[in-house]
Structures are given as structure tokens and as C-alpha cells.
N, C-alpha and C positions, 0 to 999 in steps of 0.2 A: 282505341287510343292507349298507349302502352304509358305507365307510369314510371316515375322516376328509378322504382325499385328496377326495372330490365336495363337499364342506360348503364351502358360498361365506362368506368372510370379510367384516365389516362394510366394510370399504376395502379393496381387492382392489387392493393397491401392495409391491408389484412383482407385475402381471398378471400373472395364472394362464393357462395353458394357450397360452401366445407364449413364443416363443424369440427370442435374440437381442438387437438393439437394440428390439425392438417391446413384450418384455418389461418395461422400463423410461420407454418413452414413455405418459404419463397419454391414459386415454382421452379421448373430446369431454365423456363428462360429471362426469370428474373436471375438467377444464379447465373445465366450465359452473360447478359446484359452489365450484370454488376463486375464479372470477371473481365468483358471488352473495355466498358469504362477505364476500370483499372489500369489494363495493360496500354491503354492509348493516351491514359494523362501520363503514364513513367513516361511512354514514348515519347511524348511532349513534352514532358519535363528535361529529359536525355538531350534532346534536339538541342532548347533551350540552352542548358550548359555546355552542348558540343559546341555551339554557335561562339556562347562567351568566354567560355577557357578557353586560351590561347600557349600555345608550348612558349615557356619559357627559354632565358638563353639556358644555352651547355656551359660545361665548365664550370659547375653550382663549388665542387672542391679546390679550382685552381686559386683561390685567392685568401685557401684557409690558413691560420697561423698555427704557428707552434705554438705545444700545451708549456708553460713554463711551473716549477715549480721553485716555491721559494722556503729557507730556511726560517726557524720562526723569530726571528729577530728584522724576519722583512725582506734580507738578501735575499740577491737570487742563487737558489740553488743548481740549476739545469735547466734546459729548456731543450726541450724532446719534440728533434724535427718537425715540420710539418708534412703535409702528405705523403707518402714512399711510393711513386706510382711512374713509369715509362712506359707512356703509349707504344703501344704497334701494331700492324697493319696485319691485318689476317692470312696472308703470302707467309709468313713469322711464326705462323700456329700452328702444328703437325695436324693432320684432318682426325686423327685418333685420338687428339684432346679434344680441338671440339668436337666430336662425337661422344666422347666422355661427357662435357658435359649439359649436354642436350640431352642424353640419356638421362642423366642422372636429375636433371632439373627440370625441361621440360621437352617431353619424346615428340609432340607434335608444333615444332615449334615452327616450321618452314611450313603448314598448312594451318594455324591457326588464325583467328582475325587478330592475334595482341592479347588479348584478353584472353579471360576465366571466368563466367558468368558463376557457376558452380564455387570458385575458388574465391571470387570476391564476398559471395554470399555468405560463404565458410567464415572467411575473416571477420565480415561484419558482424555474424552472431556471435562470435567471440570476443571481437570487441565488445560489445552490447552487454556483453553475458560478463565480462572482467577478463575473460580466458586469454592463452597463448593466441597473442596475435601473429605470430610467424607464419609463413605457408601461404602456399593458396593462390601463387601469383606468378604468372608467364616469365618466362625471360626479358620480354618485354616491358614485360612490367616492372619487373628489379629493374632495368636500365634505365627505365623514366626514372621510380625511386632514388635512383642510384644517383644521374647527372640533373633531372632537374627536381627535383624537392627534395625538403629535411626527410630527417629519419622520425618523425614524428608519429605515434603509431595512435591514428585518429581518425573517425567515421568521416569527417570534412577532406581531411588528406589521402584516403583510400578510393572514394569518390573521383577525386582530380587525379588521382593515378591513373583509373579508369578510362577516365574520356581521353587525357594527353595520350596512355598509350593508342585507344584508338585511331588518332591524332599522326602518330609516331608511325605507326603500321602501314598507315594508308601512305604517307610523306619520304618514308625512307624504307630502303631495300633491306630484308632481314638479313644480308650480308651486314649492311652499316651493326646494324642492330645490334646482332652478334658482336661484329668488333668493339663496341661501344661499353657491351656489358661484360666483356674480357678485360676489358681494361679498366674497369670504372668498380668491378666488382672486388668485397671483401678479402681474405685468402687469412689470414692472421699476420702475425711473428712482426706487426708494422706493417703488412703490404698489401696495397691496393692494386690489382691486375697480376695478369696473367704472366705477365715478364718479371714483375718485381717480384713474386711467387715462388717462378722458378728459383731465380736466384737464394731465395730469401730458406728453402727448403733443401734444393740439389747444391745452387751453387754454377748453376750453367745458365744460358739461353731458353729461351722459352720454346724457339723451333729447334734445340738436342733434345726436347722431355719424350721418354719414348711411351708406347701404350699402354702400362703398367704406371710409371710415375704422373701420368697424365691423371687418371682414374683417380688417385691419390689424391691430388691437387681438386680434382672436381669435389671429390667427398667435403673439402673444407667449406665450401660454399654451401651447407647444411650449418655451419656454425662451426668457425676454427677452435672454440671454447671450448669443445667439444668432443672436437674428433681433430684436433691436433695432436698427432700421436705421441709427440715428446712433451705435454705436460701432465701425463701422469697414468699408470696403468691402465685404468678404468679407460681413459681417451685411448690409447694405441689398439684396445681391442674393440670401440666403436668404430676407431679409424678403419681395423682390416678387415670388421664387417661390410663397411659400408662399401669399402675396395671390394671385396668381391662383388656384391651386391650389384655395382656400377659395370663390371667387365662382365660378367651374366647377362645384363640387360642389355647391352651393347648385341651382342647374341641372338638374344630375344627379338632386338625392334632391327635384324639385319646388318647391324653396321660393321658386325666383328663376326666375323667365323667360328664355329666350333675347333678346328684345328690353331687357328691365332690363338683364341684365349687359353686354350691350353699351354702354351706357352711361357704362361701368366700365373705362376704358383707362389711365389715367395713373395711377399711383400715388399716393397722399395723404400727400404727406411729413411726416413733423410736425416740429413743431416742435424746435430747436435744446436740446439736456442743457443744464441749469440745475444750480446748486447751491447750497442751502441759504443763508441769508445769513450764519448762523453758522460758516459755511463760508469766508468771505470774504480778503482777502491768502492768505496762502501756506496756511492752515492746509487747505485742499480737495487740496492737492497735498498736503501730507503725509500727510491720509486717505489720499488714494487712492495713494499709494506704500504704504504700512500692510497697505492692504487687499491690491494683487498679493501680497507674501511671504505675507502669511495663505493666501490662496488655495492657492497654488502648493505651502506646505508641508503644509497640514491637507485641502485636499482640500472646505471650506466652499465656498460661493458667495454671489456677490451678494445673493441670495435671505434666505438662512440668514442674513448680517450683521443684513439686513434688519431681522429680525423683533428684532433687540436681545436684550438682557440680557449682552455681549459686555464685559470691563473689559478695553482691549486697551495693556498698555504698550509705549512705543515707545522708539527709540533718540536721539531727535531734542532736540538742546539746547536750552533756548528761546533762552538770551542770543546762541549764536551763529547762528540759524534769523534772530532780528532784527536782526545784527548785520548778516549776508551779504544781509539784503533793502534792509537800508539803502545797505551799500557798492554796490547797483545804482543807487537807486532814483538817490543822490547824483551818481555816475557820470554817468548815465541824461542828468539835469538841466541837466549842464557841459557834455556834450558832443554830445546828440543835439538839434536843432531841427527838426521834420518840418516846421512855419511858414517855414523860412530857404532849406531844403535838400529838394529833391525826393530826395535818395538816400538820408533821413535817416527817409523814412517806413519805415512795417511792420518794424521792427527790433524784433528780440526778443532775451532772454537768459534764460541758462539755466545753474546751479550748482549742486555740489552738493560736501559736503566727507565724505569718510569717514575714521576712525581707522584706521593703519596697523596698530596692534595685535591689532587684533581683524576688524577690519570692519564696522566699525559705522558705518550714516549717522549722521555726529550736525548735517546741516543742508542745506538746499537751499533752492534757488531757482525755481521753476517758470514765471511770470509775473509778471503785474503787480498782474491780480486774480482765484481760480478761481471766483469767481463772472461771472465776465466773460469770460477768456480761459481754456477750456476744456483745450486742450493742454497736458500736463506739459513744460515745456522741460528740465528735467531731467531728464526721463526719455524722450526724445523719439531716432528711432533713423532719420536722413533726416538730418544735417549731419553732411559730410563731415570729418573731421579734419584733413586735412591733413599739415602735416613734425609736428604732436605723437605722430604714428605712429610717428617713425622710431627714438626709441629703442628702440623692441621688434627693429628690426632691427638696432643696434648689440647689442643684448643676445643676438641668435641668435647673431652671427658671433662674440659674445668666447666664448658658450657651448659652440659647436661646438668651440671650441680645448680645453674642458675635457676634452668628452665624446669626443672624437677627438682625441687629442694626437701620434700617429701622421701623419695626413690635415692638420692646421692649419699653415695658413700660416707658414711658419715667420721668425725675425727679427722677433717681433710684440713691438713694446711702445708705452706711452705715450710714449716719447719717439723713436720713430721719425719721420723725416721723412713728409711728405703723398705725396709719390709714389716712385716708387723705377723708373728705365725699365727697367731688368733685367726686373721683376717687370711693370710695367706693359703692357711688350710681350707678356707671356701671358696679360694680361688680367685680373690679378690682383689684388683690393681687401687694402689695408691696414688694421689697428687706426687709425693713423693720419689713414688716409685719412675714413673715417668719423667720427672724433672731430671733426677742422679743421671736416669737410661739416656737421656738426651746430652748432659755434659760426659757422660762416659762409653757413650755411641753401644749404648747396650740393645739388643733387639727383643729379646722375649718380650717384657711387660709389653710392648706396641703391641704385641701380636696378642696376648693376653686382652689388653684395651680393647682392641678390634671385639672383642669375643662379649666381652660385658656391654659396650657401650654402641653395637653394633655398627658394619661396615657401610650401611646405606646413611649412619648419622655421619661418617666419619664423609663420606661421599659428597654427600649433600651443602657440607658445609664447605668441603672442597670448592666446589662449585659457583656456592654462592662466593666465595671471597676472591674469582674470576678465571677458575682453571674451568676448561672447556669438557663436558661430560666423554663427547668422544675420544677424548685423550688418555682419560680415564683406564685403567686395566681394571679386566674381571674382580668381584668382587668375590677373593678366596683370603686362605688365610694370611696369605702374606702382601697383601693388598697396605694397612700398612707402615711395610717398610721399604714400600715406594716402586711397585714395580711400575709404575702409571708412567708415561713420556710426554710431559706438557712440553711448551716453547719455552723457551728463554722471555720473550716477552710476558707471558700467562704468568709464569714463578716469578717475576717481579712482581708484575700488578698483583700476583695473591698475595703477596708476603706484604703488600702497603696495607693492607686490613689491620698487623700488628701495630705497625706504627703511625696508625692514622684512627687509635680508640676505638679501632672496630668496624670504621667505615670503609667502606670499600666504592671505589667508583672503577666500572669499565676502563680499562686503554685503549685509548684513540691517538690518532698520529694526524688527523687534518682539521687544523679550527676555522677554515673558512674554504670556498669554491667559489668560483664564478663561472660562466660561460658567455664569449662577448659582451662581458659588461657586466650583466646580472645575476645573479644569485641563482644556484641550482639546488632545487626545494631537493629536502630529504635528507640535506647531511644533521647526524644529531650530537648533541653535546653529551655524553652520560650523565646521569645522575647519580647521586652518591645513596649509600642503603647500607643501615648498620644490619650487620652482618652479625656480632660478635660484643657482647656487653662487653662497655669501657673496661669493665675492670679485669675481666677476663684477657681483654688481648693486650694490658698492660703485666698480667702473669707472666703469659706465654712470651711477650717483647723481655722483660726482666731474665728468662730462663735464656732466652739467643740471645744477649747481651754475653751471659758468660760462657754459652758457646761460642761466640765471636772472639772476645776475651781472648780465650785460648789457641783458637786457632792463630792467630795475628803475635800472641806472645813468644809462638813456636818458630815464628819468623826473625823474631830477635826488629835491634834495632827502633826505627818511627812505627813501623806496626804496630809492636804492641802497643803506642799510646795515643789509636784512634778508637774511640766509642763507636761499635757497632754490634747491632743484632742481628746474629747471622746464622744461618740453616747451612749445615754442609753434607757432602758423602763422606764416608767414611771408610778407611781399607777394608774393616769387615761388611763392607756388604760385599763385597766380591763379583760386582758390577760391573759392565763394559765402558761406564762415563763416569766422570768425575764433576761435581757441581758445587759451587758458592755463592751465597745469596744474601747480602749485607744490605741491611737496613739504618736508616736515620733512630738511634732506639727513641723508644715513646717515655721514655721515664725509667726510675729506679728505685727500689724498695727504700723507705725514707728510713731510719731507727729513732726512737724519740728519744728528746731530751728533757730536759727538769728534772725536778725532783721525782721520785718513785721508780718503779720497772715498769716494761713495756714500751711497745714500738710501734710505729704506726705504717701504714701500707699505701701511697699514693694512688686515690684514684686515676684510672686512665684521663687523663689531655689528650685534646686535639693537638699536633702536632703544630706550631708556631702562635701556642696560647702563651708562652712565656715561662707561665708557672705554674704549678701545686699544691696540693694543701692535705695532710696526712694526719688524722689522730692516731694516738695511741693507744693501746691501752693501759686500761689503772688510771695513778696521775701522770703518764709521763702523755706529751703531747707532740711532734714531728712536722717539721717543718718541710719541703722542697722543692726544688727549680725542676722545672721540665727542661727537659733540653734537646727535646722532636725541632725538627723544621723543616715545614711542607714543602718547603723548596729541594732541597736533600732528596734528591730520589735514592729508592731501591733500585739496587743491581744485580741483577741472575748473572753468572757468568758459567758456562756450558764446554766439557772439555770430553768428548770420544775419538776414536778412531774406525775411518768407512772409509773401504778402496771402492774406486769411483766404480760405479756399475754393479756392487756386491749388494745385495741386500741386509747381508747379519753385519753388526758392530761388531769390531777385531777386539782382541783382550787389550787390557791394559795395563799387565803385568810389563813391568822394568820401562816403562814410558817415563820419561825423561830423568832416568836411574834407577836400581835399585832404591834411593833412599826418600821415594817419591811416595811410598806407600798408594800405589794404582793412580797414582798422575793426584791423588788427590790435597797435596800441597802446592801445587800448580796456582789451580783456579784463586785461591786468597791472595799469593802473590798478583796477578793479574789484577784484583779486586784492589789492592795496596797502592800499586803503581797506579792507576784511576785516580784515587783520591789524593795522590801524592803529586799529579803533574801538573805543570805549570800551564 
């Protein structure tokens, strides 16, 4: 009689009759077992969901709205179309586009079942993982994506793509399919499908696109963000990669001959971005400044704008959006003659004003028209600043005195002389010396500064008070005296650190989004970050007050009696742009009064605290009013010349006369007329 110990148990786990680690390791056909389970409950599970998704209707885009955006007093500013998309029937499609791109997207697309077993799997661990969810998905499957679900990129919505295409595949002929996902599919520039594409890049029909512009067109469907070859070098050489890469493969999987594609060498440029005509004066450039923060903060694309239903408020005033277009346009009129003056041609301008307070753009200037002229001037990162750089370097060297009071120069005050030979024979820059240099557009001492107080401090601090590191120029010796080329945007929001006690808050241009109704996470408000002790960037606001001073008395007239602190270029730098940068000033050295000598020095204010309070010294004691106000924005105002398609800035010599000294009493005019109009 056999005992319990021989009776084989139904799952023989932890094997019988093995010792050891062998004991514990699952046989092949507990491993076959465990693997068939596996694959017969997905199967079941598959089944299940194939059974209960159901294809939803088509047409998920025909009932989408316009993105509107609004000025920030609540008007509506624009409202940018809804969908740009005309159907057509695949008879309409040259067979060398679609073969472009089927190559280019998916080569077995007329023998697959719909699906990507491999490519879903991809996606999901990337999702999972955080990764690029892009990729990994049939043509079919973009076209389920595409007419029946969001763009949501989610384990639950990758799934239902899944099943509906297999759904799709089985239901409709991958003739439909195709036609479905030509038409329904992204392209850029505004356009959805394969017609509005054409148009929207050549300017013709979508059955004139010959096998070369086809190829072109296909590559967009990789991401027009991308490999749109007219928004920016870096794209036009993805784009003609990718163009060949497409007409190769056409080659490759049979569809194009060796002889055809040789045919096929020059690229098919297309045509030049356009914009809306609704779009027209400045209102293209405030979209499109709008639209980077959206970007940048939410993580949206082009794409996603796209498709509308977007209510996007912005920070942008109208009265003074029109006020700053006029003080060009007027400027513009008096003083530029391209008819008179050969140096007078391709002159552009560029402005832009933001609130010290907060950071907020509340106006610019980009061009003349963005329906015409393409390039944001104010947001443009290629004109050199010049001496409007230099207070960031008066601002490192007061700063360093704070943050090292040990190591600073010591004997530093405003009222020291310019030089001092003691000190001068070890080479050594004064407060002084840099304040005279700045009202007298002198360069050495900056470049001296650079040398003691080093260029990564003078950098750094750049930086932090909102100019962009990439914007930045190498860090040599004449670093500076400004070879750097921030925006017109950046140089204002840097310059509100002087007149905001030090604080610095990022510029932003959208205080609110929605999408259908709710709120789209991500957009964020800056926060403000002293940058720069109060009392230091009430120095530096005191020293551009009398550069502003001057520049505005040299105007004659109401100029000279508006209060501003202001950074400019100067003839001697002998630069290709001319720049003026006026600020609400934060305050002014108080002198005491009473009995005894001695003066007293107003701590920095916040901008719209009212007032101040200054001792003196000895017994005399100084009283005074602040006269910042947070509302008062700074204004950059940016003046070069670039023939359209050139890459180097033209000179600026005899721009808008000889008596213009390199166009650089231009820009404070323009600044004048701003504050001057009604």
C-alpha cells in the first residue's frame, strides 16, 4: 500500500523529489502552462473589449470651434479659424503621393491586419515609462486617432485605438482608409489633409503635387514642427533629409524606379508662411508670441492649437499695442526715406513694453505687417545690444560690494572722483568710474569691470534679471559692452529688476486658457525673485535716470520733461542696431536737509509704494517721494537693418541722416512719441 509521500499533487509547486534551488525553479511545462494561461485570458480579455467598443461616429473635427483670443481688458481680440481641412476622393491624389506616403509611414499598409502588435507595445512602454509617445502606429491607426478619438496620449486611449482599428480594417476597404487619413491627417501652416496642404505649401491642387513635392508633404506627417522647412534652419535640413530618405524608399519597397528618382535632386521649396488676413498689423505677432508661452508652459503644440475650441486671454493692452504701433509707424514717416537715402532702406523696428510689477507684456511691436513681414521684431534674437548692456555690469560690480563687503573695493561712493591713480595703477575700476562711463558712453572701465569682477558674474546676473543664457555672446573681452542679441521683450523684462527694487518677475503674455469650457493645467503665473539688493538697483535706476535725462533733453521740446531711466546704444559702439530702453525710474538720490552737512541716499521702493525715507549723514537728515509705478511699464525699443533673406545686419551708417549718429536718436524719439500719445 503506497503512502501519501508517492500521491502526485495536482500542481507539483514546490517540486517533489529535487533538492535545492531546483526545488523551487517551475518546470518547462509549468512555464508552458503559465505562458498559455497568459495568452488565452489577453485573448479573452481582447475578445471582451472587441465585443464592447464600438466605432464611434466620424467627423470627431467637423463641429470643432475657433480658438478665439482676447485682449486683456476681456475684448476679443481675433478668432483663428476653425478647422482648414477639404475633403477629396482619392481619383485627386497623384499615386506618387500616396506612395510617398505609405513609404514613408507605413510600407505594409495594404497587407497589414490595421494594427502594430510591436508598435503598440512600443508605445505603451513609453507611456508607462513617461517617454515620447509618438510612433508605433499603422496608418490605420492615425485615422482611427485622427476621425474617431481625442489626441489624448493615454494607456486607456491607445487600447481603443487598437480594437477600433481592428474594427476599421475588417469594416472598410483600405482604399476608404487611405482616403480617410489624407484628409483627416495633420500637414502644419493651419492644415488638415492632403488638399488643404497642398495649397497651404505650393499653392495648387493636390492632384498638380508632382513626386518630389509629394515626398515633401509626406515628410510633414513625422511632425510639421519639425520638419517644416520654412520655420527655421535646423527644420529645412530635417525636412531635406527626410525628403530624400522618402524618395530612397519609394525605390527600396518598388514603387519608384531607379531612373524616376534620379530625377528627383533639388529640393521643392515651398512657398513662403503666410498669415491669415485677420491676422494682419501687429495682431499675427501677438498670436504668435501667445502661442510660444502657451507652448512652452502646457506642453500643447501647434497642432493641438490648431484644431480650436481654445478661449486664450492674453496680457496685451489694446490702447497701448496701438498706441506703440503708431509712435513707430509716425517716427517711421519723419524720419526714414528709403526714396532719398540708400541707407534708409530694409530698416526694421522692433518693441515691446512690459509691467515692472508683475511681468506682464502689456504691448509690442513686431513689424510693419504680419501678414507681410513674417519675423517677430520683437521677439527677434540676432541684434546686438550694445552700451544698453552695460548697466547689468554697473549692477554686478555695486552688487559684488554687497555680497563681498570684505573683497570690495573699498572708498566706493557716488560721489567719488572718476579716477583715482593710486588705485588706477593696480588696475582697479571705480563706482565712479562706471557711473561718469555710462552718462559719457565711455567703454574702457566696462571692459576693465569685466576683468576684476568677472564675466560669468556679470553673466549670471544677466540672466537672472530675465535675459535668456542662449542669447547670450561668448564670454570674451568685450562681452560687456554688449555684443549679446536678447529680444526686445527680454530687455525690457531685464531692465524692470531696476525699477522694481531688485525684483524681477519672468514675462508672460497669457493670464488665463481654457479648452471647451475648462481650464488647461500647466499654464503658470511667474513668480517674482530678488535678483539685486534694493539699494543697489536703486543706484543703478539713479545712474539711467541721467542717462535718460540726456538723451530726451537732446530732443528738445516735452522730452526733456518726462522722468525716465533709460539704457541706450551709443554712436561709439559702432554696431549694426540702435536700442532704447526707458523705465518708470524707482527713485532719486534725496540731499538732506536741517541743520548740519550731509545727505542722505534713498533706499530702493517697490515701485507704487508711494514713498521714501533717506537719512543723512552728521545732523542733516533727507526726506523723499518715490515716484516708480508698477503700472508704468518698461519699454525696449530695437532699430537695425536685414535685407529679407540675408543673414548679416546691413550698417547703420547715414540711417535716417547723417545727424542721426547710427540711427541712434531714432529709437528715444519713438520711446517719446509712446508716452506722448493719446
Amino acid at each position: 500500500m503506497k503512502g501519501t509521500k508517492g500521491r502526485r499533487r495536482f500542481i507539483d509547486y514546490p517540486r517533489q523529489g529535487r533538492e535545492g534551488l531546483r526545488r523551487w525553479l517551475p518546470s518547462w511545462r509549468q512555464w508552458l502552462s503559465a505562458v498559455a494561461l497568459g495568452v488565452g485570458s489577453l485573448v479573452g480579455l481582447l475578445a471582451i473589449v472587441y465585443a464592447k467598443v464600438d466605432i464611434p461616429s466620424e467627423n470627431a473635427l467637423a463641429g470643432q470651434e475657433a480658438t478665439v483670443y482676447y485682449w486683456a481688458d476681456g475684448s476679443q481680440m481675433v478668432s483663428v479659424g476653425a478647422v482648414n481641412r477639404q475633403n477629396i476622393t482619392l481619383d485627386k491624389v497623384p499615386d506618387s503621393v500616396e506612395n510617398s506616403v505609405i513609404s514613408a509611414e507605413n510600407a505594409t499598409f495594404y497587407s497589414d491586419p490595421g494594427v502594430s502588435l510591436r508598435g503598440i507595445g512600443r508605445a505603451l512602454v513609453t507611456m508607462v515609462s513617461g517617454g515620447d509617445t509618438q510612433g508605433g502606429s499603422t496608418i490605420t491607426q492615425q485615422f482611427v486617432k485622427n476621425t474617431y478619438l481625442s489626441q489624448d496620449q493615454t494607456v486607456t486611449r491607445k487600447v481603443k485605438e487598437f480594437v477600433i482599428a481592428l474594427k476599421v480594417n475588417n469594416q472598410k476597404s483600405k482604399r476608404e482608409i487611405l482616403r480617410g487619413y489624407l484628409n483627416t491627417s495633420w500637414f502644419g501652416r493651419g492644415s488638415y489633409g492632403i488638399q488643404a496642404a497642398a495649397h497651404a505649401y505650393y499653392g495648387i491642387d493636390a492632384q498638380k503635387l508632382n513626386p518630389s513635392q509629394g515626398a515633401m508633404l509626406a515628410a510633414l506627417l513625422k511632425g510639421s514642427e519639425q520638419y517644416d522647412p520654412g520655420l527655421s534652419k535646423a527644420n529645412h535640413a530635417r525636412a531635406v533629409a527626410r525628403w530624400k530618405w522618402i524618395l530612397d524608399r519609394q525605390v527600396d519597397t518598388g514603387k519608384m524606379s531607379a531612373q524616376e528618382r534620379a530625377k528627383y535632386r533639388t529640393f521643392p521649396e515651398p512657398r513662403a508662411l503666410s498669415k491669415p488676413t485677420s491676422q494682419a498689423g501687429q495682431t499675427g505677432y501677438l498670436v504668435d508670441v501667445a502661442n510660444k508661452f502657451i507652448k512652452a508652459d502646457t506642453g500643447l503644440t501647434d497642432k493641438d492649437l490648431a484644431r480650436g475650441g481654445y478661449r486664450i486671454h492674453t496680457t496685451f493692452d489694446k490702447k497701448r499695442t496701438r498706441r506703440l504701433e503708431k509712435a513707430v509707424t509716425d517716427v517711421r514717416r519723419d524720419t526714414i526715406d528709403p526714396k532719398q537715402r540708400a541707407a534708409d532702406k530694409f530698416v526694421e523696428f522692433g518693441a515691446a513694453s512690459v509691467r515692472p510689477k508683475d511681468g506682464a507684456i502689456v504691448a509690442l511691436y513686431g513689424g510693419a505687417d504680419a501678414t507681410k513681414h513674417f519675423s517677430n521684431n520683437a521677439d527677434t534674437t540676432a541684434v546686438p545690444v550694445g552700451s544698453a548692456f552695460k548697466p547689468f555690469v554697473l549692477a554686478a560690480a555695486l552688487q559684488q560690494q554687497v555680497d563681498e563687503p570684505a573683497a570690495a573695493w573699498d572708498g566706493l561712493s557716488s560721489e567719488a572722483p572718476e579716477t583715482d591713480p593710486s588705485r588706477a595703477a593696480a588696475g582697479k575700476t571705480r563706482f565712479g568710474d562706471l557711473r561718469g562711463a555710462l552718462l559719457k558712453g565711455k567703454s574702457p572701465p566696462f571692459v576693465q569691470a569685466g576683468k576684476e569682477i568677472g564675466l560669468e558674474r556679470i553673466r549670471d546676473l544677466a540672466v537672472a534679471s530675465g535675459l535668456r543664457k542662449e542669447s547670450l555672446a561668448r564670454l570674451e573681452q568685450t562681452f560687456p559692452l554688449g555684443t549679446s542679441a536678447p529680444s526686445a521683450v527680454r530687455m525690457a523684462s531685464a531692465y524692470t529688476t531696476f525699477a522694481n527694487g531688485g525684483l524681477h518677475t519672468d514675462p508672460y503674455a497669457v493670464s488665463a486658457l481654457t479648452h471647451d469650457g475648462r481650464p488647461v493645467p500647466g499654464l503658470r503665473r511667474p513668480e517674482s525673485h530678488q535678483v539685486l539688493d534694493a539699494g543697489v538697483a536703486q543706484q543703478v535706476s539713479g545712474a539711467l535716470e541721467g542717462r535718460g535725462r540726456q538723451a530726451l533733453e537732446a530732443q528738445g521740446g516735452k522730452a526733456a520733461q518726462q522722468p525716465v531711466a533709460a539704457g541706450l546704444t551709443e554712436p561709439g559702439d559702432r554696431m549694426k542696431s540702435a536700442w532704447f530702453i526707458g523705465s518708470p525710474p524707482a527713485g532719486v538720490p534725496d540731499l538732506g536737509t536741517g541743520p548740519g552737512t550731509g545727505g542722505g541716499f534713498r533706499p530702493g521702493r517697490l515701485p507704487g509704494d508711494g514713498n521714501g525715507n533717506g537719512n543723512g549723514n552728521g545732523n542733516g537728515n533727507g526726506n523723499g517721494n518715490g515716484n516708480g509705478n508698477g503700472n508704468e511699464p518698461t519699454t525696449a525699443v530695437t532699430m537695425f537693418r536685414n535685407k529679407p533673406g540675408a543673414p548679416e545686419l546691413l550698417p547703420m551708417q547715414d540711417v535716417g541722416g547723417a545727424k542721426t549718429g547710427l540711427g541712434t536718436t531714432i529709437p528715444p524719439k519713438i520711446w517719446s512719441a509712446y508716452q506722448q500719445a493719446p
